[in-house]
C-alpha positions as CSV (number, residue, x, y, z in Angstrom):
1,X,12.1,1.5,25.7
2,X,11.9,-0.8,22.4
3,X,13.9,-3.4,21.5
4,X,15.3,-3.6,17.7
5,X,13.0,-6.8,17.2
6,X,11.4,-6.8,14.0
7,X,7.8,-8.2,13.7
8,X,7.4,-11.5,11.7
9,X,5.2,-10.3,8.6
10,X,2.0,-12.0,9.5
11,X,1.8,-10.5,12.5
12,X,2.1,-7.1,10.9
13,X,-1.3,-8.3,8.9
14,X,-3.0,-7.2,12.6
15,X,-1.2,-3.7,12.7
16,X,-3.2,-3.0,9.4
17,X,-6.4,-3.7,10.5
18,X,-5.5,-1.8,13.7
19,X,-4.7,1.0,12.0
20,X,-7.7,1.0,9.4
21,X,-10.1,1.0,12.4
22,X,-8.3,3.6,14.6
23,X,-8.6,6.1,11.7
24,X,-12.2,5.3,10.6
25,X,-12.9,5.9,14.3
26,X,-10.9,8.2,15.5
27,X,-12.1,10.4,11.8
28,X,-8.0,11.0,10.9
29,X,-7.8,12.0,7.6
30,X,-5.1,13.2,5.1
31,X,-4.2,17.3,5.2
32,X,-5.1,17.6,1.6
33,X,-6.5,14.5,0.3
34,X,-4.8,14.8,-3.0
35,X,-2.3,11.8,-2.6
36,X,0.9,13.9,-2.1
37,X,0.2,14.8,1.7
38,X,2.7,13.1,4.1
39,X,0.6,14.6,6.9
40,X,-3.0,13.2,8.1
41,X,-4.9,15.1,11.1
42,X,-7.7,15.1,13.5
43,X,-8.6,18.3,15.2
44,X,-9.6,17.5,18.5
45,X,-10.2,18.8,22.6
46,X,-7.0,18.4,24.6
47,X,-8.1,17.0,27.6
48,X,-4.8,16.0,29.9
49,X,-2.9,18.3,32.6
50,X,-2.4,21.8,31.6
51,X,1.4,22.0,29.8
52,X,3.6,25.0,29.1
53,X,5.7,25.0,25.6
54,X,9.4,26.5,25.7
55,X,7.5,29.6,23.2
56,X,5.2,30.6,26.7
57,X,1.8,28.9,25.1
58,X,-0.2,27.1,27.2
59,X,-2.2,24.4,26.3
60,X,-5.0,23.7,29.2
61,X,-7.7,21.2,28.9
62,X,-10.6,21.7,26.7
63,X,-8.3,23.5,23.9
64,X,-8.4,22.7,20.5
65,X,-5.7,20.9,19.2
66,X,-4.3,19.3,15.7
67,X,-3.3,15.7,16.3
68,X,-0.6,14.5,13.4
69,X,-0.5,11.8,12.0
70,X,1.7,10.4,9.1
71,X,-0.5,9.3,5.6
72,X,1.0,5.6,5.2
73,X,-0.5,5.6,2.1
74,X,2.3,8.0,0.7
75,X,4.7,5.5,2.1
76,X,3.0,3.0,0.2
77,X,3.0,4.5,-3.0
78,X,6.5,5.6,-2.7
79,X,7.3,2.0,-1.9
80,X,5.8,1.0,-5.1
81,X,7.7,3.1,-7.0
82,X,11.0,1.7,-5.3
83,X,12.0,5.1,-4.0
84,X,14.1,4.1,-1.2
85,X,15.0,7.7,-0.2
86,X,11.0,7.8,1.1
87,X,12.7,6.2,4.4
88,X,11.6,9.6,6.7
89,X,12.3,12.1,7.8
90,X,15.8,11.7,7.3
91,X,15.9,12.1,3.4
92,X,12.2,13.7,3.3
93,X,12.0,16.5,6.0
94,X,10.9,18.6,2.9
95,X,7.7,16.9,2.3
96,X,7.0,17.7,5.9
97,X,7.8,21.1,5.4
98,X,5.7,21.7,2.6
99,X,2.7,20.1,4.6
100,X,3.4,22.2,7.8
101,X,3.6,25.5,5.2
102,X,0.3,24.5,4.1
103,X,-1.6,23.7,7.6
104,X,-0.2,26.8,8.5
105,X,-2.1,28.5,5.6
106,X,-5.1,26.9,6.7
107,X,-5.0,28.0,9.9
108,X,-4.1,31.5,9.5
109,X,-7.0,31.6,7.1
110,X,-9.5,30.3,10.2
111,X,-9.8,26.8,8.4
112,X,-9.2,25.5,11.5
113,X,-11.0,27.7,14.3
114,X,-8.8,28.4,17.8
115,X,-6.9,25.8,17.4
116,X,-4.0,26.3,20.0
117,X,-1.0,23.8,18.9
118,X,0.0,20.7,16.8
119,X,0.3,17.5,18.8
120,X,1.6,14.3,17.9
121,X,3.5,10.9,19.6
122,X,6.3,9.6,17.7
123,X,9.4,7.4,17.6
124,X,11.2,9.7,15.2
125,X,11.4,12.8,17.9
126,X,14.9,13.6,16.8
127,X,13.7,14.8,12.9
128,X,10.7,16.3,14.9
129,X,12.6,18.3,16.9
130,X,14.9,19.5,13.8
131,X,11.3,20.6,12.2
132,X,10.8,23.3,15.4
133,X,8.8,20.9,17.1
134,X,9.2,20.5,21.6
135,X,10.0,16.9,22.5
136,X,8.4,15.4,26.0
137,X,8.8,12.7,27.6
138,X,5.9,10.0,28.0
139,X,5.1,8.3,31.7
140,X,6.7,4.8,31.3
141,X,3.0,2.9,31.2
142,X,1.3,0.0,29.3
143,X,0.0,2.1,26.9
144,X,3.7,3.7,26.4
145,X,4.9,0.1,25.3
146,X,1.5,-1.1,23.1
147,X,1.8,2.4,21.6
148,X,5.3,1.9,20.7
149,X,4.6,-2.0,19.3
150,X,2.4,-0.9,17.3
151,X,4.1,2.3,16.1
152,X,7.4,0.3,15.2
153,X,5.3,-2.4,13.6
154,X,3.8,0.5,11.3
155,X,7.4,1.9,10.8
156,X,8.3,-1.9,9.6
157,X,5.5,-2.1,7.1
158,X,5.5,1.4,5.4
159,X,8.9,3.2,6.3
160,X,11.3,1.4,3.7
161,X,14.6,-0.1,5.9
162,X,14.2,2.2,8.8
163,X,13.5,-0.6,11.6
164,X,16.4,-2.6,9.6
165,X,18.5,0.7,10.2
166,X,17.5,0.8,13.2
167,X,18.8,-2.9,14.5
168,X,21.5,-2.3,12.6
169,X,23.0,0.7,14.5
170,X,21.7,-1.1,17.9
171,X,19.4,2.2,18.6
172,X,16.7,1.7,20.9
173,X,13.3,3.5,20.1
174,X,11.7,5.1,22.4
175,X,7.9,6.9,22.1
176,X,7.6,10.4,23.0
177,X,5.0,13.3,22.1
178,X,6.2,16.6,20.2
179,X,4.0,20.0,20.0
180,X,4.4,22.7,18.3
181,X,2.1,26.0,19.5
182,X,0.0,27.9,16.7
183,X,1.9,30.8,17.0
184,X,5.4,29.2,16.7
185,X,3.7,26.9,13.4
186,X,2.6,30.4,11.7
187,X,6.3,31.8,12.9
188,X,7.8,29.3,11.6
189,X,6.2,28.4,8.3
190,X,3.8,31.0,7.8
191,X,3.9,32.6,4.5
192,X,3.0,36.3,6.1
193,X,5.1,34.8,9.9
194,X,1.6,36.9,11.5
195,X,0.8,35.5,14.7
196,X,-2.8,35.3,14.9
197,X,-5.0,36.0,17.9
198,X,-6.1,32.0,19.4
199,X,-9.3,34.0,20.6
């Protein structure tokens, strides 16, 4: 579990770097690369123990999944602009929305080939959830806590007055991963709702 301390601003200079060599990489790049996306992605081969969602899908090792990623760089520009409402998901749930309607698009279209769920680890699981995502706990490790430093140093930098909000209400965060199946994606926010056959 994290604290509510917030990072002195220097320090933050690190996460940057961090985060500019994890994504050149790790090849995570935004959904649409037009500058509106709030999504980035990396397809890649799941490769833990074999999970069950709540929708019967099963995700084994060696599938294809979608790891999600938020574009900071939307955050940025928003903050430039001084819209303070860009402070997600709680005022923005519907750029989220729009970017999930679109990967599902994609997908149903064969964009992205087999893929069998979206995967992603967050602090903001409550929002997640509300989107039709299933919330799961994270083993309490090392990389648990330097996942969730990092994470809420990120939040700090681009997500405008959460982590103040945040100490301000006393609210621990706590890092857990959310996935959301193919078929429940395309249910859910699928312009035809077709579920497609994964093989």
């Amino acid at each position: 579990m994290l604290g509510n301390k917030i990072q002195p601003r220097f320090v933050l200079v690190l996460w940057l770097v961090m985060q500019k060599l994890i994504r050149l990489v790790y090849h995570v790049k935004p959904l649409r690369g037009d500058g509106n996306d709030i999504i980035c992605v990396k397809l890649r081969r799941y490769n833990a123990r074999p999970i069950t969602l709540g929708d019967g899908s099963e995700i084994k090792a060696g599938d294809r999944i979608i790891e999600l990623h938020f574009n900071n760089a939307w955050f940025k520009k928003r903050r430039k602009l001084n819209l303070k409402a860009s402070s997600l998901p709680w005022e923005d749930l519907h750029c989220f929305k729009q970017d999930l309607s679109f990967l599902a698009e994609q997908i149903a279209s064969g964009m992205f080939d087999r893929v069998t769920a979206l995967h992603g680890i967050t602090l903001l699981h409550g929002p997640a959830r509300r989107l039709g995502f299933q919330v799961e706990e994270l083993p309490n490790t090392l990389w648990k806590k330097g996942a969730e430093l990092y994470i809420a140093g990120l939040m700090q930098i681009y997500f405008l007055g959460t982590m103040e909000r945040f100490k301000i209400a006393g609210k621990p965060l706590v890092l857990k991963e959310v996935w959301l199946s193919r078929a429940a994606l395309l249910r859910r926010y699928g312009a035809t709702h077709v579920n497609l056959p994964v093989s």
